[in-house]
C-alpha positions as a printed Julia matrix, in Angstrom:
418×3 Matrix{Float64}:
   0.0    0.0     0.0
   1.47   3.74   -0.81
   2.46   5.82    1.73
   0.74   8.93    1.44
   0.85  12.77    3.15
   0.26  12.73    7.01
  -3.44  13.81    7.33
  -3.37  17.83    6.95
  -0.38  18.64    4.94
   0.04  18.97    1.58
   2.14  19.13   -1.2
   3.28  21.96   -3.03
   3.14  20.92   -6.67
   5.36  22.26   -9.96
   2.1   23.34  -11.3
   1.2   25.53   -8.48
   4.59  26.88   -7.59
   4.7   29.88   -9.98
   2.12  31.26   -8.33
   3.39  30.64   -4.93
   6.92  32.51   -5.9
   5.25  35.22   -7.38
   3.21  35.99   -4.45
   6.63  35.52   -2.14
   8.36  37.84   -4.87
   5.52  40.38   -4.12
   6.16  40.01   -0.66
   9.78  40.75   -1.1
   9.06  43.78   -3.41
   6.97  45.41   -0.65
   9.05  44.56    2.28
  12.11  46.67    0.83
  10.12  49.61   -0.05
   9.39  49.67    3.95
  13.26  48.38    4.78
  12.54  45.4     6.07
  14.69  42.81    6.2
  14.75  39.1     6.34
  15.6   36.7     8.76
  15.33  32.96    8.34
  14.06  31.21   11.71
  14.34  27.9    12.88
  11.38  25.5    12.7
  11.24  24.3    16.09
  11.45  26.1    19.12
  12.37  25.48   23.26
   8.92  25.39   24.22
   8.81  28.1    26.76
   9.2   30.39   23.57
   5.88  29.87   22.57
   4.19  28.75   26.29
   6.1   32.79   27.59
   5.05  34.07   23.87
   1.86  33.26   22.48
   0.0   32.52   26.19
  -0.53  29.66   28.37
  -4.35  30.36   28.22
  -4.11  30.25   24.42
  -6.13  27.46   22.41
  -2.39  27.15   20.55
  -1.03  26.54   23.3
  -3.12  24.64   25.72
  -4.72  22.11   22.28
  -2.5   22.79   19.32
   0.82  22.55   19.4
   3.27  19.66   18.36
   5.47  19.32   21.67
   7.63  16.5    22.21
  11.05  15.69   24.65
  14.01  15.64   22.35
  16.86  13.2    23.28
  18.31  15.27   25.71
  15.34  15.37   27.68
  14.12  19.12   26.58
  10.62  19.78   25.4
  10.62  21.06   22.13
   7.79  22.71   20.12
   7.52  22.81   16.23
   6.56  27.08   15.81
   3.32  27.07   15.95
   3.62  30.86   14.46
   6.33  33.27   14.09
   6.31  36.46   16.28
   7.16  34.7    19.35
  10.38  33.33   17.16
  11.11  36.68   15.98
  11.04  38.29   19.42
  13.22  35.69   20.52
  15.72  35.8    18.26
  15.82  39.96   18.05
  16.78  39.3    22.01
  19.21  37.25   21.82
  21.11  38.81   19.03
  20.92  41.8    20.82
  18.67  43.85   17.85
  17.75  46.36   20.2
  21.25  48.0    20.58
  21.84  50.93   20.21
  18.65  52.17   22.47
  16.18  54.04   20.16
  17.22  51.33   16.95
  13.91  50.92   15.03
  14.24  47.12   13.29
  12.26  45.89   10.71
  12.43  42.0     9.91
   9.97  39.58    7.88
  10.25  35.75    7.36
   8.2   33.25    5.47
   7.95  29.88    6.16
   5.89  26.74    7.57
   4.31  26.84   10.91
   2.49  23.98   12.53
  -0.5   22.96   14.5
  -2.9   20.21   15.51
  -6.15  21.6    14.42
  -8.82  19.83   12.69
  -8.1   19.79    8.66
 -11.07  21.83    6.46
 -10.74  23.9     4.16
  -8.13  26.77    3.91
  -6.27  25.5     7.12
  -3.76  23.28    7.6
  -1.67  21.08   10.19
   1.32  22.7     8.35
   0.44  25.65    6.82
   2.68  28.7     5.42
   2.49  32.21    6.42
   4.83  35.39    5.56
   5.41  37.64    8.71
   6.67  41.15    9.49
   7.64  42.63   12.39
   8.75  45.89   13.56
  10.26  46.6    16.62
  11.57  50.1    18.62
   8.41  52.33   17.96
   5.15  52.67   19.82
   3.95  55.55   17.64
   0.48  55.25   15.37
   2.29  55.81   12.58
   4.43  52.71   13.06
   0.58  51.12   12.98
  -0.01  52.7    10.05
   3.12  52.05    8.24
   2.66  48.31    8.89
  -0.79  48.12    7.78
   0.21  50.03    4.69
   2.33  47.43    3.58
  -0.41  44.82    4.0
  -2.38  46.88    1.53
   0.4   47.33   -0.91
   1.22  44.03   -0.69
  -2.41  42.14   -0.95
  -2.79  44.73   -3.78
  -0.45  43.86   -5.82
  -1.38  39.98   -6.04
  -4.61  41.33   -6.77
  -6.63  39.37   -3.85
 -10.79  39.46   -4.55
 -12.69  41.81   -2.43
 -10.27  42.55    0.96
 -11.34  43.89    3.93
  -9.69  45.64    6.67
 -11.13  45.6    10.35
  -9.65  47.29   12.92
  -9.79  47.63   16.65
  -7.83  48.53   20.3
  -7.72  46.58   22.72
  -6.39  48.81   24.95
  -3.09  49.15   27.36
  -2.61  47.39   30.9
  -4.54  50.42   32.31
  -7.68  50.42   30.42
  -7.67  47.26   30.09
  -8.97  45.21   33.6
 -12.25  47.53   34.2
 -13.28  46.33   30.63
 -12.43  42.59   31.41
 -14.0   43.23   34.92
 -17.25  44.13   33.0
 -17.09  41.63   30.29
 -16.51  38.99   33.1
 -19.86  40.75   34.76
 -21.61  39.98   31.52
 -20.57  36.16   31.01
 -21.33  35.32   34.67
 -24.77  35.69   34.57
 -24.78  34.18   31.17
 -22.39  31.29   31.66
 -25.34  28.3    31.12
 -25.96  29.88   27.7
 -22.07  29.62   26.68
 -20.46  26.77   24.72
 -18.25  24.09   27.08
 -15.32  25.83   25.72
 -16.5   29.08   26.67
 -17.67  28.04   29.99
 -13.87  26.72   30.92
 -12.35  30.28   29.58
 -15.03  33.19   30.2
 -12.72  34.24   33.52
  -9.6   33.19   32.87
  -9.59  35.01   29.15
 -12.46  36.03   28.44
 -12.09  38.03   25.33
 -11.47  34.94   24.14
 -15.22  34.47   23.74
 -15.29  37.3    21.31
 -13.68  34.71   19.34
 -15.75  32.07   19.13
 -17.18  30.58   16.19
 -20.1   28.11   18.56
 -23.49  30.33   17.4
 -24.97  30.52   21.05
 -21.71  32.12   22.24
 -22.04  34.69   19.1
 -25.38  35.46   20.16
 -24.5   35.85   23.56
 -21.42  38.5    22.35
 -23.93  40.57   20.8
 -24.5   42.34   23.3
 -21.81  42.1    25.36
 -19.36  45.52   26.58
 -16.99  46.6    24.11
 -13.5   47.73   24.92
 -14.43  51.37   23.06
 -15.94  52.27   26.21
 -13.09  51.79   28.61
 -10.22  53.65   26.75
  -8.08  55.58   28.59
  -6.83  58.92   27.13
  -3.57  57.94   25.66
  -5.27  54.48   24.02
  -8.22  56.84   22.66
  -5.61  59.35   20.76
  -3.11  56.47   19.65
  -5.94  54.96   18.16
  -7.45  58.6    16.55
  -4.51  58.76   15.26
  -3.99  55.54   13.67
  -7.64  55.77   12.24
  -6.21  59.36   10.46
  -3.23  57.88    9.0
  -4.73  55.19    7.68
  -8.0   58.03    5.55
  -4.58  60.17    4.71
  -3.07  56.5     2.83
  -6.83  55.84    1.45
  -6.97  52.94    3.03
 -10.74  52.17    3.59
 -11.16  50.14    6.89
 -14.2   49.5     9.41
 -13.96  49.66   13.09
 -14.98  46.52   14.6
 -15.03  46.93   18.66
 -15.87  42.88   18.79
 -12.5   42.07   17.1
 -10.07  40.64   19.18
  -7.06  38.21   18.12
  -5.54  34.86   19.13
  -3.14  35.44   21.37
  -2.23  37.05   24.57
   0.23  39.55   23.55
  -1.79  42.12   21.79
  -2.34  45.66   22.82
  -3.66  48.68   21.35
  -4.21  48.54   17.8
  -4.87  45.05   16.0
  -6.22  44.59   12.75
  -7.51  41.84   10.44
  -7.77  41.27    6.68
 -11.02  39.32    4.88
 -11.48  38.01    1.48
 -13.96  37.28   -1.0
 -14.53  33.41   -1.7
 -13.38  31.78    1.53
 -16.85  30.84    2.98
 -16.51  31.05    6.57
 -12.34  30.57    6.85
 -12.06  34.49    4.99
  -9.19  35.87    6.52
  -6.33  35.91    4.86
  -4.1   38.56    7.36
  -3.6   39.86   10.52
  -1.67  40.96   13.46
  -1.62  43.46   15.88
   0.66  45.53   18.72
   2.26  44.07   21.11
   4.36  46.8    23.24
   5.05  44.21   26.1
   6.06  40.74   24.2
   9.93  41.68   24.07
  10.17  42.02   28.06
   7.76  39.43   29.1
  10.01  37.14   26.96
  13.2   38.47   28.67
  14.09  41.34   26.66
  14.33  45.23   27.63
  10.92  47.36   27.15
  10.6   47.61   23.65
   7.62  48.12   21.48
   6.49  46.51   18.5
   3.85  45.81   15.46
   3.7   43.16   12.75
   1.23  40.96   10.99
   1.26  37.46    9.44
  -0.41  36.07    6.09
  -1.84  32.82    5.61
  -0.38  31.74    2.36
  -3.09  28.43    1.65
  -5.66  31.3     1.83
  -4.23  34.22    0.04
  -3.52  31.91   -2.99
  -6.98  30.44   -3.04
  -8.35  34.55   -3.01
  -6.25  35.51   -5.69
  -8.47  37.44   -8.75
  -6.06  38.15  -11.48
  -3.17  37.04  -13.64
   0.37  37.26  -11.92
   3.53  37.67  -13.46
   4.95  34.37  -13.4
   7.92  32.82  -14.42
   6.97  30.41  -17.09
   9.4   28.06  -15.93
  10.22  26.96  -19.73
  13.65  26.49  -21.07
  15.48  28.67  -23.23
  17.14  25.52  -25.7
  15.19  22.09  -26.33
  18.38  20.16  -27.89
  16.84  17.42  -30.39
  19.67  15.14  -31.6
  20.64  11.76  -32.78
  22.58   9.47  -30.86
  25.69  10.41  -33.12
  25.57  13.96  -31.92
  25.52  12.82  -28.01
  29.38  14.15  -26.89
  28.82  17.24  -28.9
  25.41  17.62  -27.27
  26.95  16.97  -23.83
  29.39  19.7   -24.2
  26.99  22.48  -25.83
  24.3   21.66  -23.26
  27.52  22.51  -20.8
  28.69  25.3   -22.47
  24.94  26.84  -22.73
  24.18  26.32  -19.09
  27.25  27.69  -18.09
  26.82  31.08  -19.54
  22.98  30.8   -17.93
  20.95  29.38  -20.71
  18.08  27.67  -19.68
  18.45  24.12  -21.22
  16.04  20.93  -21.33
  17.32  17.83  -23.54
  16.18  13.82  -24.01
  18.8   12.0   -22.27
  18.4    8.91  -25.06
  17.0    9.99  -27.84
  14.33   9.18  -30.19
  13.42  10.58  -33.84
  13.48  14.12  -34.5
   9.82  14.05  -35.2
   9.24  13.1   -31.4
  11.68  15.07  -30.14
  10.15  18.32  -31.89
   6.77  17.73  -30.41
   8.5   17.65  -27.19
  10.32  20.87  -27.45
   6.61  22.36  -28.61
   4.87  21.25  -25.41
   8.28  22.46  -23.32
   7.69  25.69  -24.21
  10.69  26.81  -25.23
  12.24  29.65  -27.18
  14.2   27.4   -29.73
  14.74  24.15  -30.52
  18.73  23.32  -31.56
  19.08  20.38  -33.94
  21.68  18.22  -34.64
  20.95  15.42  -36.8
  23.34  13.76  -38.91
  23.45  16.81  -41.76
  24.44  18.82  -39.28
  27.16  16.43  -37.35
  28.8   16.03  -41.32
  28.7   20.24  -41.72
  29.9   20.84  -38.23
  27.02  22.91  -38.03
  23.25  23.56  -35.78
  20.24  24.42  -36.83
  18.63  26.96  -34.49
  14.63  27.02  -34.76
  12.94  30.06  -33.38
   9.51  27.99  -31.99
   7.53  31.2   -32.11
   8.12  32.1   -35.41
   9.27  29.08  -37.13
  12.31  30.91  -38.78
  15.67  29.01  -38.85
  19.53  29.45  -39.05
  22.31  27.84  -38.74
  25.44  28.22  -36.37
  28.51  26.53  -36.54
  29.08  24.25  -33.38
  31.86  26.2   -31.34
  29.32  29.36  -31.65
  26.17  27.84  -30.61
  26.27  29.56  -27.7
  26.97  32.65  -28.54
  24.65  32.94  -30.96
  21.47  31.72  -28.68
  22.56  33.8   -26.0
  22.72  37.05  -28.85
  19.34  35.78  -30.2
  17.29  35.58  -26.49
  19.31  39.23  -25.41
């Protein structure tokens, strides 16, 4: 019997990758406009990254994680996201130094967790991240969500949608949970068993549920808007400007809360057309006090994360892709092999895309084959050619050919495709 994928992975197929490396070239393009950076971070993680990180209350935490005790005896968690990796590695390398240094880092990668497969989410999944650390100005905020837009924008996703919210800072904060813990105690029977195990340990989480009796218990349920305190009211005024002076169009969602623990102030989440009930495709958040309750100094930050499963599946239009296609289809007779070997060399060598039958068959085939390749010209060496020391070079798009004398074969593709 085959082996096949473990139950919520996938693969990644030739057919699809164009369109994955266009949407990561995107990425790229819009992260140096901003002057981000890239970092590459490991997969797996000490656990206490993510258990200090992301929040021991946490359904990623407490349900979906892959932990396990390595050799050495250490538990060890595959990243179940990537902020918490980020923050760890900008303290350990010491990013913060100078004081005042404003860094700006994305990744992309795989992150993993045990939730139940459907569609648009994954048990590995991919997601591109940015981070910015050393500001706790709104216009940090804005510049973060800017990129989003640019970004989402230029891959031409159907019909996004930005929320936005505050949650507030560590004063304005408890008299809103205080109330919202009012609320859900004298509506605890009507909650989902979930909801009923979390509504005072975190219960913003129940903002968050998807269960429809908790939903229509939320309805009516106190809203952080009403508890901010002065300085959380003007940062987020002022993020709410920035973002009309960009022409961003957003809507203000009070109810919207995130994932995980760290969040404060402004967070922010991205929808998209197409998705059923799995829409968003983006989001993130601020998170002012994830750097020292990981063991860092007091340093603030923003970011966001993309799903990638979902972005590609909410993509409208054509991308520019690379095609993939070679440059040369060689079609030869076996007499012609050693020459072949050494133009095939010479060709890829100078950076000429090349795709060749390693045992040939007749010409005829071989043509057909260089058709469906898609590529720019076929170079044939039959035995005509072999006995005038010479190639024919077919241009496949317009059927015109010439000839090149072997030991400038090379030169003369590379002339005719520059």
């Amino acid at each position: 019997m085959a082996i096949k994928a473990v139950k919520g992975v996938k693969d990644i197929l030739p057919a699809d990758i164009g369109k994955w490396r266009a949407v990561e070239r995107a990425a790229r393009e819009q992260f140096a406009r901003f002057g981000f950076k890239e970092i590459v971070l490991p997969i797996f993680e000490k656990t206490e990254v993510f258990t200090k990180g992301v929040g021991e209350e946490t359904d990623i935490v407490q349900k979906e994680m892959y932990t396990f005790e390595d050799r050495g005896g250490e538990s060890i968690t595959l990243r179940p996201e990537g902020t918490a990796s980020c923050v760890r590695a900008f303290i350990e390398h010491s990013m913060f130094h100078p004081p005042g240094t404003v860094t700006k880092l994305f990744y992309m990668g795989p992150m993993f967790r045990r939730e139940r497969p459907q569609a648009g989410r994954f048990r590995q999944f991919y997601q591109i991240g940015a981070e910015l650390f050393g500001s706790a100005e709104p216009e940090a905020d804005a510049d973060a969500i800017h990129l989003l837009h640019l970004f989402i924008t230029a891959i031409k996703i159907k019909g996004p949608k930005l929320m936005l919210n505050s949650l507030g800072c560590e004063e304005c904060r408890p008299p809103f949970k205080a109330a919202l813990v009012d609320y859900l105690g004298a509506r605890k029977e009507h909650l989902c068993e979930a909801c009923q195990g979390r509504w005072e340990r975190n219960p913003l989480r129940v903002f968050d549920c998807k269960v429809e009796k908790c939903q229509d218990v939320m309805k009516d349920a106190p809203t952080i808007d009403k508890h901010y305190c002065p300085a959380c009211a003007e940062h987020f005024s002022k993020v709410e400007k920035r973002l009309t002076l960009l022409n961003i169009p957003f809507t203000v969602n009070p109810r919207m809360v995130r994932g995980l623990d760290y969040y404060t102030r402004t967070v922010f989440e991205v929808t998209a057309e197409g998705l059923g009930a799995q829409n968003s495709i983006a989001g993130g958040g601020r998170y002012d006090n994830l750097v020292k309750s990981s063991g860092g100094p007091q340093v603030p930050a923003t970011g966001f994360a993309v799903g990638m499963e979902r972005l590609m599946e909410s993509i409208g239009g054509e991308l520019e892709m690379e095609s993939g296609a070679p440059d040369v289809y060689i079609v030869f007779m076996e007499e012609a092999a050693d020459e072949v070997c050494r133009i095939a060399g010479e060709l890829r060598q100078s950076g000429i895309k090349v795709e060749r039958a390693y045992k040939p068959a007749g010409i005829k085939n071989q043509m057909g084959k260089a058709g469906n390749s898609g590529a720019r010209f076929a170079l044939i060496l039959g035995a005509d050619e072999m006995a005038k020391k010479t190639a024919v070079i077919k241009d496949m798009k317009t059927g015109e050919q010439s000839a090149a004398p072997l030991d400038a074969v090379a030169a003369d593709i590379s002339k005719k495709l520059h």
